[in-house]
mmCIF file of the N, C-alpha and C atoms, coordinates in Angstrom:
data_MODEL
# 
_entry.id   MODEL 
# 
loop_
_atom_site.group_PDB 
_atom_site.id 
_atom_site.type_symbol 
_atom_site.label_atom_id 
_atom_site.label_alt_id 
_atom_site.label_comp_id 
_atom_site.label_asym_id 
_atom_site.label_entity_id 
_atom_site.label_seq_id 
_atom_site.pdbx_PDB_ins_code 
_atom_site.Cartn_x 
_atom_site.Cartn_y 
_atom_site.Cartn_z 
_atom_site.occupancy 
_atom_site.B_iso_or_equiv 
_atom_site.pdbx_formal_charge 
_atom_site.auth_seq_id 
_atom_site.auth_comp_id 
_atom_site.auth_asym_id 
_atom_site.auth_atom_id 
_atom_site.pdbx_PDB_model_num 
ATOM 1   N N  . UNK A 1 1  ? 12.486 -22.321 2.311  1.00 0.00 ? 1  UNK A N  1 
ATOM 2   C CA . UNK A 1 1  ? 13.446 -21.505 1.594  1.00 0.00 ? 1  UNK A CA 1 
ATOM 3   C C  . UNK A 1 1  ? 13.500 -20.116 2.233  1.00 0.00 ? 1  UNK A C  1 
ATOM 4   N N  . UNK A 1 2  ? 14.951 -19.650 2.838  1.00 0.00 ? 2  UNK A N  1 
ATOM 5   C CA . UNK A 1 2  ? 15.156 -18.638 3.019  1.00 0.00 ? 2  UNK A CA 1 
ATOM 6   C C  . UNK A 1 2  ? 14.973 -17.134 2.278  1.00 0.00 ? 2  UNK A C  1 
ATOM 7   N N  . UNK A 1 3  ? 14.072 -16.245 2.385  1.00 0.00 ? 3  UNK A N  1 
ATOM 8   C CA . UNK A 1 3  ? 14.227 -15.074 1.717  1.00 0.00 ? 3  UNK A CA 1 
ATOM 9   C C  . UNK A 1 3  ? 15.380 -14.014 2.091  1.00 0.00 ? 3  UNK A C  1 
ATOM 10  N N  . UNK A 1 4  ? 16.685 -13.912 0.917  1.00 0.00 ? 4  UNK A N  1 
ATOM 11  C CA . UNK A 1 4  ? 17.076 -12.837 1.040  1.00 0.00 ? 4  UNK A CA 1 
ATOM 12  C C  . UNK A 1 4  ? 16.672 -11.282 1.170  1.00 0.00 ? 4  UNK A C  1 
ATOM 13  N N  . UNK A 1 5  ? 16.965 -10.730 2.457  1.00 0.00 ? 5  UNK A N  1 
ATOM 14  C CA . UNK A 1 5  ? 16.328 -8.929  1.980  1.00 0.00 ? 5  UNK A CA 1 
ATOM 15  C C  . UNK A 1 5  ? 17.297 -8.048  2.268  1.00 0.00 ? 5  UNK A C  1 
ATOM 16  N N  . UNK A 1 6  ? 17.397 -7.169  1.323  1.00 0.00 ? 6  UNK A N  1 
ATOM 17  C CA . UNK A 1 6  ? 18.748 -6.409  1.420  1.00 0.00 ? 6  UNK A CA 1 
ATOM 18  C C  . UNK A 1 6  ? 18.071 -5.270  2.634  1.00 0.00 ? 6  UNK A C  1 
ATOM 19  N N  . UNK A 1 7  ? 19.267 -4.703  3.168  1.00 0.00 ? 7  UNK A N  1 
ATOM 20  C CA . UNK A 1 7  ? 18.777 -3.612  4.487  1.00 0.00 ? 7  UNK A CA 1 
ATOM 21  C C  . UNK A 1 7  ? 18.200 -2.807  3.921  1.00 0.00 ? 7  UNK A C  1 
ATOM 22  N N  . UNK A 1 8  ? 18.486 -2.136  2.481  1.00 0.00 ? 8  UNK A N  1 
ATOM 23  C CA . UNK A 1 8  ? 17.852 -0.660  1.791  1.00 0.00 ? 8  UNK A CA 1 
ATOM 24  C C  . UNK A 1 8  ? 16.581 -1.419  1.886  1.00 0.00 ? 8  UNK A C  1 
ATOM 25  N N  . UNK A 1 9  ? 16.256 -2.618  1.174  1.00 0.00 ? 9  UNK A N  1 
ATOM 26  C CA . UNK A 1 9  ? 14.385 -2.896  0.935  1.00 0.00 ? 9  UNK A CA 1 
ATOM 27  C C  . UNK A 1 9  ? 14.060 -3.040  2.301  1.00 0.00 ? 9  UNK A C  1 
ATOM 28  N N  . UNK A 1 10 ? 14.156 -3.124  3.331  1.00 0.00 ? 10 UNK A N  1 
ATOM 29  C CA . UNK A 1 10 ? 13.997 -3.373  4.605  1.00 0.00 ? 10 UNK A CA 1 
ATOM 30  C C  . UNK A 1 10 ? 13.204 -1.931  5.438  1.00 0.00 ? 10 UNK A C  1 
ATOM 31  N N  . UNK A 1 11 ? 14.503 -1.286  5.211  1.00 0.00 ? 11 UNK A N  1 
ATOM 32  C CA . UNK A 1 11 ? 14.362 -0.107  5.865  1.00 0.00 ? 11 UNK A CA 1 
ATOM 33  C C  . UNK A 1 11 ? 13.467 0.535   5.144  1.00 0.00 ? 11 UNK A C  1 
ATOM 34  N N  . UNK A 1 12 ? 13.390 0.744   3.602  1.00 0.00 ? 12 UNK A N  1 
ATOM 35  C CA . UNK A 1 12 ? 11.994 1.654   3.033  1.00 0.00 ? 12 UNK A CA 1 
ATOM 36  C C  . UNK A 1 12 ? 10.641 1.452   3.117  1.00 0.00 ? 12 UNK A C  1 
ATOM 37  N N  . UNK A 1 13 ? 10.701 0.264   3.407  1.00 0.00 ? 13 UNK A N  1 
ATOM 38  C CA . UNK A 1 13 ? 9.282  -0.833  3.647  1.00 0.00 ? 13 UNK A CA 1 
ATOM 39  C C  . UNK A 1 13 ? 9.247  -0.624  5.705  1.00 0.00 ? 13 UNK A C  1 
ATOM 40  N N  . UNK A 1 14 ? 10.198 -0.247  5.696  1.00 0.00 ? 14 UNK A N  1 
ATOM 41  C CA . UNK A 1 14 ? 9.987  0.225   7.027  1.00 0.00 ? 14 UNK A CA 1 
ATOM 42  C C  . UNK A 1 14 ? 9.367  1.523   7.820  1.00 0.00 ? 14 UNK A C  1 
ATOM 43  N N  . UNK A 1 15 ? 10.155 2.171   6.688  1.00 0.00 ? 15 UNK A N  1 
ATOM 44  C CA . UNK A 1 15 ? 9.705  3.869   6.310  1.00 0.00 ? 15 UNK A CA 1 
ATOM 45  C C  . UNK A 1 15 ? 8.174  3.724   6.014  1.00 0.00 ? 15 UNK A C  1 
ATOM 46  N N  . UNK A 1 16 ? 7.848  3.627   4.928  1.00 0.00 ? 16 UNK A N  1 
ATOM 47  C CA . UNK A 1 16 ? 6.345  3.338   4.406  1.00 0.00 ? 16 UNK A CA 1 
ATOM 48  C C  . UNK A 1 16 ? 5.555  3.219   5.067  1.00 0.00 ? 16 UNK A C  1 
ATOM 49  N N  . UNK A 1 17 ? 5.709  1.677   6.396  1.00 0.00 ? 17 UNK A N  1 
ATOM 50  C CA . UNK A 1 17 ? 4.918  1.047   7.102  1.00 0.00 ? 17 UNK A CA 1 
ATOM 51  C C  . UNK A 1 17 ? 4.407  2.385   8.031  1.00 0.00 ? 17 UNK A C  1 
ATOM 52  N N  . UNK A 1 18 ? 5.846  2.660   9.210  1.00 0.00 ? 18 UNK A N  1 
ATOM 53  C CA . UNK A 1 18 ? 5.770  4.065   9.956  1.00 0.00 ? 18 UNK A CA 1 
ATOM 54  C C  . UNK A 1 18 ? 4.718  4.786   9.200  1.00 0.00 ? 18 UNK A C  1 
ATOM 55  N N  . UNK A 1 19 ? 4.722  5.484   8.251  1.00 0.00 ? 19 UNK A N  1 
ATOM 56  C CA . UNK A 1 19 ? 3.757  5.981   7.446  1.00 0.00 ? 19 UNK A CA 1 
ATOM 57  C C  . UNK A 1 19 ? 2.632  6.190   7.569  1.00 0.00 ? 19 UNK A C  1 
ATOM 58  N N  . UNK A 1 20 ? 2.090  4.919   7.141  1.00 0.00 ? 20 UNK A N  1 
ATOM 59  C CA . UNK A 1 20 ? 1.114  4.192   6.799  1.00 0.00 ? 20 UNK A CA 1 
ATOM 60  C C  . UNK A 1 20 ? 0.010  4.051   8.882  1.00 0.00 ? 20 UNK A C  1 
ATOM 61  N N  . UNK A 1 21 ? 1.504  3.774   9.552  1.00 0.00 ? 21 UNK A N  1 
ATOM 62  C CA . UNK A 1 21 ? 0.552  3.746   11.237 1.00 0.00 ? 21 UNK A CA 1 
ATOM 63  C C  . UNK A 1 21 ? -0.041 5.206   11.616 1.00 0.00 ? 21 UNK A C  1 
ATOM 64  N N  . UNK A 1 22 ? 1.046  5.788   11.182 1.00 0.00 ? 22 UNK A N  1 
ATOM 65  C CA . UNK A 1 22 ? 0.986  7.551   11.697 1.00 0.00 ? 22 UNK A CA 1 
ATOM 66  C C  . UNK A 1 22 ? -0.189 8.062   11.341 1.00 0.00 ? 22 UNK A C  1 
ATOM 67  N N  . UNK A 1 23 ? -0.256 7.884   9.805  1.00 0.00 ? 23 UNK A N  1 
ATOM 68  C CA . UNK A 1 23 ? -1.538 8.413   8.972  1.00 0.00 ? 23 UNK A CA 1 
ATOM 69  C C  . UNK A 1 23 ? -2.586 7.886   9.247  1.00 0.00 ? 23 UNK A C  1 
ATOM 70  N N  . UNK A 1 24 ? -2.858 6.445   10.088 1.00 0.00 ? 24 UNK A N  1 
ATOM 71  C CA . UNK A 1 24 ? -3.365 5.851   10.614 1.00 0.00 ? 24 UNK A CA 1 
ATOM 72  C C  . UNK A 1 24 ? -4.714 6.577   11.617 1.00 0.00 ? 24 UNK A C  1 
ATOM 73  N N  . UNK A 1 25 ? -3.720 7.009   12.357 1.00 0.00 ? 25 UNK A N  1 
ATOM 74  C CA . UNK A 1 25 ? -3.926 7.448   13.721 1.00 0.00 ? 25 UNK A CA 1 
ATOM 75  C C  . UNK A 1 25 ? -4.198 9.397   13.705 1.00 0.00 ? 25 UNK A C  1 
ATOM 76  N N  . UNK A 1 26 ? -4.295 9.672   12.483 1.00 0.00 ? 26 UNK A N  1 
ATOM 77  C CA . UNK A 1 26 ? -4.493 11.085  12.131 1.00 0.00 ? 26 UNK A CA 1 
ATOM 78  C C  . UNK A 1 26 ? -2.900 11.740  12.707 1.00 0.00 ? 26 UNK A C  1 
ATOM 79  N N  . UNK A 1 27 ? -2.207 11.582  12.792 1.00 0.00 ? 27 UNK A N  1 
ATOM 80  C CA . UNK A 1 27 ? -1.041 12.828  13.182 1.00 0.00 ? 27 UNK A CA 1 
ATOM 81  C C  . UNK A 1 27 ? 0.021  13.228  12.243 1.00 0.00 ? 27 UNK A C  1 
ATOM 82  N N  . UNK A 1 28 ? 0.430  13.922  12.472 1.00 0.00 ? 28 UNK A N  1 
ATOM 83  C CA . UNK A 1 28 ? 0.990  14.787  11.299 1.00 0.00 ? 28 UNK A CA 1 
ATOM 84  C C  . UNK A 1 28 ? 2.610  13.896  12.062 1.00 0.00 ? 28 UNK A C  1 
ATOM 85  N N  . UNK A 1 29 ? 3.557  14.213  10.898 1.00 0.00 ? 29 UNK A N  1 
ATOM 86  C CA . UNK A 1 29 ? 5.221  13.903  11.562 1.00 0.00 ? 29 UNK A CA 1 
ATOM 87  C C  . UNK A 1 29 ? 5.430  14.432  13.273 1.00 0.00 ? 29 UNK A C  1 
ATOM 88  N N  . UNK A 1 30 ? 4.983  16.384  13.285 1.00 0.00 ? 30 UNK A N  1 
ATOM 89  C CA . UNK A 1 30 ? 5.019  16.685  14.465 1.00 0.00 ? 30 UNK A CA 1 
ATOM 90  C C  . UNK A 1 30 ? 4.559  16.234  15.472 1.00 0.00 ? 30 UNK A C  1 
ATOM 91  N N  . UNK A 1 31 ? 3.031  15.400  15.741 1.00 0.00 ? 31 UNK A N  1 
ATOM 92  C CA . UNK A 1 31 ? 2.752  15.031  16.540 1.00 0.00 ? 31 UNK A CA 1 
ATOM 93  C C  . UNK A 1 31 ? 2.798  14.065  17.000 1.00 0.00 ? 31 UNK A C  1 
ATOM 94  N N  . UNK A 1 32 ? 3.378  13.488  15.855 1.00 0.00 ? 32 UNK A N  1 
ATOM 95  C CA . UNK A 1 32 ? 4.178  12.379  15.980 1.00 0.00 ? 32 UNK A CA 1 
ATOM 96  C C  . UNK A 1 32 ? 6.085  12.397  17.049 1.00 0.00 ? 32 UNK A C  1 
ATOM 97  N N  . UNK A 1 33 ? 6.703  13.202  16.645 1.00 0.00 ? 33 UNK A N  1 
ATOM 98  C CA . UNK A 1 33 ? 7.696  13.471  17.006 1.00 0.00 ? 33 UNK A CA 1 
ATOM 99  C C  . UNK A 1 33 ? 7.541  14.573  18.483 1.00 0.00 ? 33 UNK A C  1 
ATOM 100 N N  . UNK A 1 34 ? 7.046  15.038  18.583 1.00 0.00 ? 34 UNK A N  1 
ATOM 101 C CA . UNK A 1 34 ? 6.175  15.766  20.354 1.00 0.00 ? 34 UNK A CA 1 
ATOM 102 C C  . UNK A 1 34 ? 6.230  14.654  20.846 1.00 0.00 ? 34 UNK A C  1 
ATOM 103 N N  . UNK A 1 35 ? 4.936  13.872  20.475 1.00 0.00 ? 35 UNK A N  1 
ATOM 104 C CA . UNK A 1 35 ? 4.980  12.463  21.840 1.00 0.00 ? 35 UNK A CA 1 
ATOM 105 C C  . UNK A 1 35 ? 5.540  11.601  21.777 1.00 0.00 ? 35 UNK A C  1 
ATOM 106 N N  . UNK A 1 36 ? 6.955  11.572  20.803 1.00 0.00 ? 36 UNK A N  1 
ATOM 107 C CA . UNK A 1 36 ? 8.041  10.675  21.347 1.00 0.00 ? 36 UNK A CA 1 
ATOM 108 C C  . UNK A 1 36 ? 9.125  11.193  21.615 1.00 0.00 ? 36 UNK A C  1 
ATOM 109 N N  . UNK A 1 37 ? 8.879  12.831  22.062 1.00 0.00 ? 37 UNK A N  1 
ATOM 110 C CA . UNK A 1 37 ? 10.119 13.744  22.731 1.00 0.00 ? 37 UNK A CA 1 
ATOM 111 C C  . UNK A 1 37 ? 11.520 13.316  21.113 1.00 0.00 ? 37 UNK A C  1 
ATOM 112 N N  . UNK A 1 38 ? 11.212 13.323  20.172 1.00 0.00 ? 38 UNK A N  1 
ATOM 113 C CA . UNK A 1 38 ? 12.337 13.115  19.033 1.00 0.00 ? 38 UNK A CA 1 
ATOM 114 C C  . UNK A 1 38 ? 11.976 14.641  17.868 1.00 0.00 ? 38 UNK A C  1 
ATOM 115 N N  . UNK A 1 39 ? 13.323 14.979  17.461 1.00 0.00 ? 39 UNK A N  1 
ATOM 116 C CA . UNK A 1 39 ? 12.792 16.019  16.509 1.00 0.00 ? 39 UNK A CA 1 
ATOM 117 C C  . UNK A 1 39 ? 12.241 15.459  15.366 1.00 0.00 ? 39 UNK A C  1 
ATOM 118 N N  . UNK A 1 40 ? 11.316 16.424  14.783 1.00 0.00 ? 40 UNK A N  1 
ATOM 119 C CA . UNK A 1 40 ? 10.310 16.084  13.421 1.00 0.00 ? 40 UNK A CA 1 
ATOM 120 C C  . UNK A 1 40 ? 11.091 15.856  12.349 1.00 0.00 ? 40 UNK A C  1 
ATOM 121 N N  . UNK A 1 41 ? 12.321 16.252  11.752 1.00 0.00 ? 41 UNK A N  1 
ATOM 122 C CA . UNK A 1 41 ? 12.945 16.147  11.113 1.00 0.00 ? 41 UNK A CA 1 
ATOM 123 C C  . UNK A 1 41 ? 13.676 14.321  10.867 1.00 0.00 ? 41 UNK A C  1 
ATOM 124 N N  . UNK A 1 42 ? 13.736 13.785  12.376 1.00 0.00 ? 42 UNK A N  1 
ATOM 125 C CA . UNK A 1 42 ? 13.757 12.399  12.210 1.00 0.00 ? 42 UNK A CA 1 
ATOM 126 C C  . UNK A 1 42 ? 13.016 11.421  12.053 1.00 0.00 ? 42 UNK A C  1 
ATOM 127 N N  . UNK A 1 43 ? 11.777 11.991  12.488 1.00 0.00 ? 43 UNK A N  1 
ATOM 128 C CA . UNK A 1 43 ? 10.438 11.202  11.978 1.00 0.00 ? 43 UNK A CA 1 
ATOM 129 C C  . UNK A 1 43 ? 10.637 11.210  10.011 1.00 0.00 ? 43 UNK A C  1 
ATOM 130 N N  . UNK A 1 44 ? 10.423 12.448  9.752  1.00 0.00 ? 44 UNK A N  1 
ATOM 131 C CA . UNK A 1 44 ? 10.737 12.832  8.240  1.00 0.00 ? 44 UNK A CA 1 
ATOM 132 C C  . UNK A 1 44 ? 11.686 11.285  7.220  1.00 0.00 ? 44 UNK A C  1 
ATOM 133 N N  . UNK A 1 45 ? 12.805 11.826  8.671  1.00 0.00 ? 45 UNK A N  1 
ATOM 134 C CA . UNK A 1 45 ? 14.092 10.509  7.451  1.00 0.00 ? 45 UNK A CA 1 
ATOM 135 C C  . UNK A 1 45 ? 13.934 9.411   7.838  1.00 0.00 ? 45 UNK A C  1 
ATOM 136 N N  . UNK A 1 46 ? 13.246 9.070   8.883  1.00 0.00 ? 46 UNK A N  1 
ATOM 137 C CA . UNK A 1 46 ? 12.891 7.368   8.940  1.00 0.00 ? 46 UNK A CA 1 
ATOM 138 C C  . UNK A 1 46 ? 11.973 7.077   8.089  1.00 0.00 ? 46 UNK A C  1 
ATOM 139 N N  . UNK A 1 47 ? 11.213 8.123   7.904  1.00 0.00 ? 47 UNK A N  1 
ATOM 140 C CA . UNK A 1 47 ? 9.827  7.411   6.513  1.00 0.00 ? 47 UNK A CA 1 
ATOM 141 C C  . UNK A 1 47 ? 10.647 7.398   5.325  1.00 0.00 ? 47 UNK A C  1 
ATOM 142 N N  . UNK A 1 48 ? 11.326 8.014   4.903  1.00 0.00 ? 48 UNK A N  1 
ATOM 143 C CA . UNK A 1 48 ? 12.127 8.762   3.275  1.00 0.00 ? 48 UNK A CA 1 
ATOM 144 C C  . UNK A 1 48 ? 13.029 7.165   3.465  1.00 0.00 ? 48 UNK A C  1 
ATOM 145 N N  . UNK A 1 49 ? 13.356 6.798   4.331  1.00 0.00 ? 49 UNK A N  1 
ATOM 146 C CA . UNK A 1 49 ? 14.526 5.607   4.723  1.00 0.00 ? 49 UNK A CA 1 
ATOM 147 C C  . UNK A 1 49 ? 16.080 6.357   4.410  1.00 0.00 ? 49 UNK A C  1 
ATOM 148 N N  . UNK A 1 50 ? 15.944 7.411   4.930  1.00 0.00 ? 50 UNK A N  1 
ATOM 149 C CA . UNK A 1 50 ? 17.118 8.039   4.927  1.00 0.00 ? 50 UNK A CA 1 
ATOM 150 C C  . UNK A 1 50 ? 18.434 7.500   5.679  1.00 0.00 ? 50 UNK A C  1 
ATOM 151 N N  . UNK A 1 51 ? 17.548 7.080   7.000  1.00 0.00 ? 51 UNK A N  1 
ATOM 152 C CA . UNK A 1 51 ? 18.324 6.694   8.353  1.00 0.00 ? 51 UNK A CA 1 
ATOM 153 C C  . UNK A 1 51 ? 18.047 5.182   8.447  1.00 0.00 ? 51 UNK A C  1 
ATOM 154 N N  . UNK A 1 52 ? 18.843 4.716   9.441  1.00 0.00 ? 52 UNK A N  1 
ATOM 155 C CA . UNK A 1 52 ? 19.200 3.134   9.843  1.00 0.00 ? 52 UNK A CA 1 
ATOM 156 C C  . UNK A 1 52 ? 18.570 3.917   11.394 1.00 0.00 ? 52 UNK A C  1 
ATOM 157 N N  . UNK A 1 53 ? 17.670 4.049   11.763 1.00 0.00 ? 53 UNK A N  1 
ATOM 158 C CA . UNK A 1 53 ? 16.745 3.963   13.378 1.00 0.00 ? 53 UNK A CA 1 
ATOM 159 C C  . UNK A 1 53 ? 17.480 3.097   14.437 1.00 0.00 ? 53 UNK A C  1 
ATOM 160 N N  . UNK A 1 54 ? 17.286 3.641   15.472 1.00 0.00 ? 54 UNK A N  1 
ATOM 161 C CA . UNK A 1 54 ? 17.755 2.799   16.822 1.00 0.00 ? 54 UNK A CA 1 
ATOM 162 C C  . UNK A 1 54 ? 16.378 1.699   17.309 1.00 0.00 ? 54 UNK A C  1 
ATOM 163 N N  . UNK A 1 55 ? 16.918 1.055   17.624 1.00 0.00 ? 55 UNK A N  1 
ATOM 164 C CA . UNK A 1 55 ? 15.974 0.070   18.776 1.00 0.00 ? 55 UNK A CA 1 
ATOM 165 C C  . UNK A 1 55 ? 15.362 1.036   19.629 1.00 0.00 ? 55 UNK A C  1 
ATOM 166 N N  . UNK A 1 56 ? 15.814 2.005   20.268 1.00 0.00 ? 56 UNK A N  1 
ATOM 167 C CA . UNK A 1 56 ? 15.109 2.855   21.319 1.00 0.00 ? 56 UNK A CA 1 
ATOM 168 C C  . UNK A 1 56 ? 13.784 3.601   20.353 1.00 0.00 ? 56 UNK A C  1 
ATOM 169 N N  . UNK A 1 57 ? 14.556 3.995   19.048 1.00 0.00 ? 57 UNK A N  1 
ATOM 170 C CA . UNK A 1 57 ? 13.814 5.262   18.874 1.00 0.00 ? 57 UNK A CA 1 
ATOM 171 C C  . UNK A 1 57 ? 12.793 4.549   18.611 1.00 0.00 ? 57 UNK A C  1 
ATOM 172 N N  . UNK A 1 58 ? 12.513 3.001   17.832 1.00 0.00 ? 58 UNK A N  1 
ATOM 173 C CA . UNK A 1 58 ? 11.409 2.365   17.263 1.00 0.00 ? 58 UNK A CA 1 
ATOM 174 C C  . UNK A 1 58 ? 10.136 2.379   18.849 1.00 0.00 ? 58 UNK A C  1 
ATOM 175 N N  . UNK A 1 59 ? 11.054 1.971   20.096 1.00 0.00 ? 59 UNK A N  1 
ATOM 176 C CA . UNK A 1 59 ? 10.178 1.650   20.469 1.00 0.00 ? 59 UNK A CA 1 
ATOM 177 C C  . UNK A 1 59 ? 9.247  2.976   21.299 1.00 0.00 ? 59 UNK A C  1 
ATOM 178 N N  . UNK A 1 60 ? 10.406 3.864   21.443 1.00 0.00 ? 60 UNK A N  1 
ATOM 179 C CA . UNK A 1 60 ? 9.393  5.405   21.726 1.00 0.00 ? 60 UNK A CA 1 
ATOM 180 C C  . UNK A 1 60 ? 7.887  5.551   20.732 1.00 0.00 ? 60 UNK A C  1 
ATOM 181 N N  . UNK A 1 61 ? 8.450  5.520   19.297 1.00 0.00 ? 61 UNK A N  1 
ATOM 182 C CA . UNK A 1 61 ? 7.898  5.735   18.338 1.00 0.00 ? 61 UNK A CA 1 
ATOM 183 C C  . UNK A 1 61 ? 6.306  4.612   19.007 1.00 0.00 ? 61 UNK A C  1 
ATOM 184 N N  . UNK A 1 62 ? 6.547  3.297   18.709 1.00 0.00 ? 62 UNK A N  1 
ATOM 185 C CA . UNK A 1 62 ? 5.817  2.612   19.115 1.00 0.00 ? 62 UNK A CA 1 
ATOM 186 C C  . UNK A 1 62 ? 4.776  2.744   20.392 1.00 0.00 ? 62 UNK A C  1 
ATOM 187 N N  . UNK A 1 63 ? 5.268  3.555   21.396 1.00 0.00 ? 63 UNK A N  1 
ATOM 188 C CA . UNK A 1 63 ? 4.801  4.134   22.405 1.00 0.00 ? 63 UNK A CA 1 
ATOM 189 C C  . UNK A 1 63 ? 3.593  4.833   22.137 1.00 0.00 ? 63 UNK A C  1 
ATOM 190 N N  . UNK A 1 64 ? 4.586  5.879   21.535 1.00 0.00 ? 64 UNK A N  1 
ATOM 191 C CA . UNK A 1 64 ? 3.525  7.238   20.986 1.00 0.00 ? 64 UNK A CA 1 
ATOM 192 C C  . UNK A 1 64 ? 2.220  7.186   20.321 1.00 0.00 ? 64 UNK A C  1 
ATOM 193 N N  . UNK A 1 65 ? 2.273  6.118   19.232 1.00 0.00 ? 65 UNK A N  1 
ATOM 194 C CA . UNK A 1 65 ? 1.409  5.708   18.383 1.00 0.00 ? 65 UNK A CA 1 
ATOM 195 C C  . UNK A 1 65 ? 0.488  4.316   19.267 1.00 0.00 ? 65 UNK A C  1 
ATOM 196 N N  . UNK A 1 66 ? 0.844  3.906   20.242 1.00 0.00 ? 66 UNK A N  1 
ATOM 197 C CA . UNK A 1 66 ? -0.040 2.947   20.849 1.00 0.00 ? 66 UNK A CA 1 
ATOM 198 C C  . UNK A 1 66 ? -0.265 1.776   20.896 1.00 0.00 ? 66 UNK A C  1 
ATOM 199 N N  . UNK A 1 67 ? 1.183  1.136   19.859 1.00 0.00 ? 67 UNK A N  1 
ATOM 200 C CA . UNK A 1 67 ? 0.984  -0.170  19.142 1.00 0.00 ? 67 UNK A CA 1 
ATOM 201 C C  . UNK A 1 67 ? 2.357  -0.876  20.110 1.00 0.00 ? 67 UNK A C  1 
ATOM 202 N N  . UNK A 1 68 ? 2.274  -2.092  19.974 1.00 0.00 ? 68 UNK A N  1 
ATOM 203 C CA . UNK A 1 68 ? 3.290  -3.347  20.454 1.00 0.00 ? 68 UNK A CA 1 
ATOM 204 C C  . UNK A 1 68 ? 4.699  -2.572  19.133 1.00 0.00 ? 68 UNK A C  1 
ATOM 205 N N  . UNK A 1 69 ? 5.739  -2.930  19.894 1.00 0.00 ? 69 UNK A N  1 
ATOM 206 C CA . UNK A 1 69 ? 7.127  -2.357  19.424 1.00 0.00 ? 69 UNK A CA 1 
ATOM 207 C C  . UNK A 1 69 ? 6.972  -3.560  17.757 1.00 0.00 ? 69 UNK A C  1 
ATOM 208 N N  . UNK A 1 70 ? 6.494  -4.632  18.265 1.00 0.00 ? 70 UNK A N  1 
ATOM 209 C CA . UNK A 1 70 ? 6.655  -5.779  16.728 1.00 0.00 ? 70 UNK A CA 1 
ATOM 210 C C  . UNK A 1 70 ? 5.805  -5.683  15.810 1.00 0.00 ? 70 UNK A C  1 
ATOM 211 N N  . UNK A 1 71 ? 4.796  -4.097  16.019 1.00 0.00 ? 71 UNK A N  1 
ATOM 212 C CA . UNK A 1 71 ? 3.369  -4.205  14.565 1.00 0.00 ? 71 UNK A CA 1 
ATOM 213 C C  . UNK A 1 71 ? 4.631  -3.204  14.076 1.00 0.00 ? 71 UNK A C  1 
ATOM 214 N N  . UNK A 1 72 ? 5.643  -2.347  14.251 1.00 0.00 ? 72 UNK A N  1 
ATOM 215 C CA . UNK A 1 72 ? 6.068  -1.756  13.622 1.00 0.00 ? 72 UNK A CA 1 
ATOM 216 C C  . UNK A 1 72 ? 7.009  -2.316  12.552 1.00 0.00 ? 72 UNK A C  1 
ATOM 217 N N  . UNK A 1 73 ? 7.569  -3.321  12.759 1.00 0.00 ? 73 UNK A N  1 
ATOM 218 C CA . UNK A 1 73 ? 8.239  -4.401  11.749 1.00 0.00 ? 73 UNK A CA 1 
ATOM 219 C C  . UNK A 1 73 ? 7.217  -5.471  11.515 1.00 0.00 ? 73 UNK A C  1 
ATOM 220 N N  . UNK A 1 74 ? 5.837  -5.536  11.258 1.00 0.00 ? 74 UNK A N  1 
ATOM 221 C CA . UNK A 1 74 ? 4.894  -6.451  10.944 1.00 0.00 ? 74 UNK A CA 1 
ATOM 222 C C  . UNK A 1 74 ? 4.238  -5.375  9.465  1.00 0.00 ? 74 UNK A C  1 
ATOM 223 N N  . UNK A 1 75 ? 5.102  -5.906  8.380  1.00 0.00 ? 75 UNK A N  1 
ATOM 224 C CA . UNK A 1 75 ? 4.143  -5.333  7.169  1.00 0.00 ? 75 UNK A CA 1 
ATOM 225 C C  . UNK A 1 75 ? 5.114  -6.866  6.099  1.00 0.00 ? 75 UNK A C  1 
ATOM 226 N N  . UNK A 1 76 ? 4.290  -6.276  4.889  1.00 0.00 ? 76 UNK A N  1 
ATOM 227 C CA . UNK A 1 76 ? 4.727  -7.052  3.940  1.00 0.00 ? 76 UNK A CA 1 
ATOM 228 C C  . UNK A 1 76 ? 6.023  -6.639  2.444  1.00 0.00 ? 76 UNK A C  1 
ATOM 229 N N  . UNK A 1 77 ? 6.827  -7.044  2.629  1.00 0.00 ? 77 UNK A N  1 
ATOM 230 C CA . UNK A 1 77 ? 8.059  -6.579  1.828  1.00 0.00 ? 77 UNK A CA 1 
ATOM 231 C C  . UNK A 1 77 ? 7.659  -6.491  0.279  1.00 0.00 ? 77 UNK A C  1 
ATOM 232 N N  . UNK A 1 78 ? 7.794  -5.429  0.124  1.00 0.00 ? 78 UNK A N  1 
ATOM 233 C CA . UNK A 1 78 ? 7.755  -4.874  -1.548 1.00 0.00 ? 78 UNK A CA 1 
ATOM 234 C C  . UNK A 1 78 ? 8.971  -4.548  -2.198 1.00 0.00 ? 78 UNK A C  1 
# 
């Protein structure tokens, strides 16, 4: 059986996850957003799920933080 997921539950559980790696790894949004050359302010609205994120920016992001581009869409939907 297929699970429906709407994009809003997607993306906040997406937000969260980001979160959840960052805080992980001790860095604040800024140092987060420094070592993926992106302003802090977009780190900010991808966690809030303000924004719909690019493929690029995930995988900078992914860069920065040290992880495979697919642990960043590897959490569990709430």
């Amino acid at each position: 059986m297929k699970m429906e997921i709407s994009e809003e539950t997607f993306i906040t559980n997406l937000g969260t996850h980001l979160r959840q790696l960052r805080e992980s790894k001790n860095l604040s949004q800024q140092d987060l957003a420094n070592d993926c050359s992106i302003p802090k302010v977009q780190i900010g609205r991808i966690e809030r799920a303000e924004i719909n994120t690019t493929v690029r920016t995930l995988v900078k992001i992914a860069n920065a933080l040290q992880i495979e581009p697919k642990e960043l869409l590897n959490f569990q939907m709430k």
